[in-house]
N, C-alpha and C positions, 0 to 999 in steps of 0.2 A: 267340182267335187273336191271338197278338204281331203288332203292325205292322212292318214291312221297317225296318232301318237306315236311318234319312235318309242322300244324299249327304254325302261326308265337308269338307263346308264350305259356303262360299256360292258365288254365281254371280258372279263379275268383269263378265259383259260378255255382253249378250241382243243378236246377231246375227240375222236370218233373209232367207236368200241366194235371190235370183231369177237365175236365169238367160235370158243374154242373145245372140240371134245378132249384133247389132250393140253391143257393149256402149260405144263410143267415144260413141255415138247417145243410149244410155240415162247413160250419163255424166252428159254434158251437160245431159240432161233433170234431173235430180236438184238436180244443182252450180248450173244458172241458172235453170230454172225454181221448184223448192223451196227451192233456196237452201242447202242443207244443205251442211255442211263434212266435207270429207275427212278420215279418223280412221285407215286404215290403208292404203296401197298396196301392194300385194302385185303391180301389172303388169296379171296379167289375173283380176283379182280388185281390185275396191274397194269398200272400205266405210265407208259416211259415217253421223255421229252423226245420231240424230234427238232426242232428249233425253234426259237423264241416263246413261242404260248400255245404251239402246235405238238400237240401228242394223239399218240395211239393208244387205247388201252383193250387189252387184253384180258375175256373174260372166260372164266368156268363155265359154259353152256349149262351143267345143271345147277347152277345158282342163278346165272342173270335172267334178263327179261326177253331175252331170246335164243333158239336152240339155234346150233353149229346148222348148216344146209347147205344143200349143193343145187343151182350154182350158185355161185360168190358173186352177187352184179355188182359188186364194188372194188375201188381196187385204190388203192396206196398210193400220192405221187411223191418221190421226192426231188424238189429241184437243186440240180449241184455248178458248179463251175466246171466240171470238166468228165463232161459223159463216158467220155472213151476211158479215161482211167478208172472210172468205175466199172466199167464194163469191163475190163481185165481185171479187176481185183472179187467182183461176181463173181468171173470164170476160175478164178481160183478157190475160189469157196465151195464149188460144183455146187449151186443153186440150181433148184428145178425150175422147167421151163423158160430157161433161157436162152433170149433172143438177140440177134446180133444190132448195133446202134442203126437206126436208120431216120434220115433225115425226112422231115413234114414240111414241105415249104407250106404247105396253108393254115399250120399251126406256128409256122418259125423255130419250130424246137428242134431237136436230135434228141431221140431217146431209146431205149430197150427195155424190155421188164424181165421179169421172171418170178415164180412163185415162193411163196412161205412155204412152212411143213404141210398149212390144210388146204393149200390151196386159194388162197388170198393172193390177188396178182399185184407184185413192186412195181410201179413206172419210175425210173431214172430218168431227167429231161433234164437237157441244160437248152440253154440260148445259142445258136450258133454266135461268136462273136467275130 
């Protein structure tokens, strides 16, 4: 059997949108606590880089194509160089649902999460090195 035609090019720009009842709330949470920089304003619709062509955007619940819901089967990973400092500067920020780092030998990561304002769970993973 022939395999499908690939997409007729590459991908510019790897988006994945949460939606928000309070999105001014979830803003904020992003922009001062993550720190992350605004890459697109679209009003009720934003979207901030997270590194290289990787962003999250942040949407209005009554404007986009989908309402806020619970539960959230989706969850945010970011991977960094060094878990454990993130996970004290986490605890400094008092983020909800936060967990202490713990090692996956079968995944080979060290990680911990914890929640945004609605409820959208962060994974922090780095690589043991």
């Amino acid at each position: 059997m022939t395999p499908p035609p690939a997409p007729p090019g590459p991908v510019d720009l790897a988006i994945t949108f949460f939606y928000y009842q309070d999105l001014p709330r979830a803003c904020a949470f992003y922009e001062r606590v993550l720190g992350l920089k605004l890459a697109i304003d679209q009003g009720w619709s934003r979207i901030y880089r997270i590194a290289g062509q990787a962003h999250v955007g942040l949407v209005d619940e009554t404007r986009g194509m989908h309402r806020a819901a619970d539960p959230k089967p989706v969850q945010l990973c970011l991977r960094v160089p060094d878990v454990d400092a993130w996970h004290a500067w986490a605890a400094a920020q008092g983020v909800a649902g936060l967990t202490a780092p713990r090692n996956s030998p079968e995944l080979g990561i060290r990680a911990f999460v914890f929640n945004d304002p609605e409820g959208y769970q962060i994974e922090v993973q780095a690589v043991p090195g």
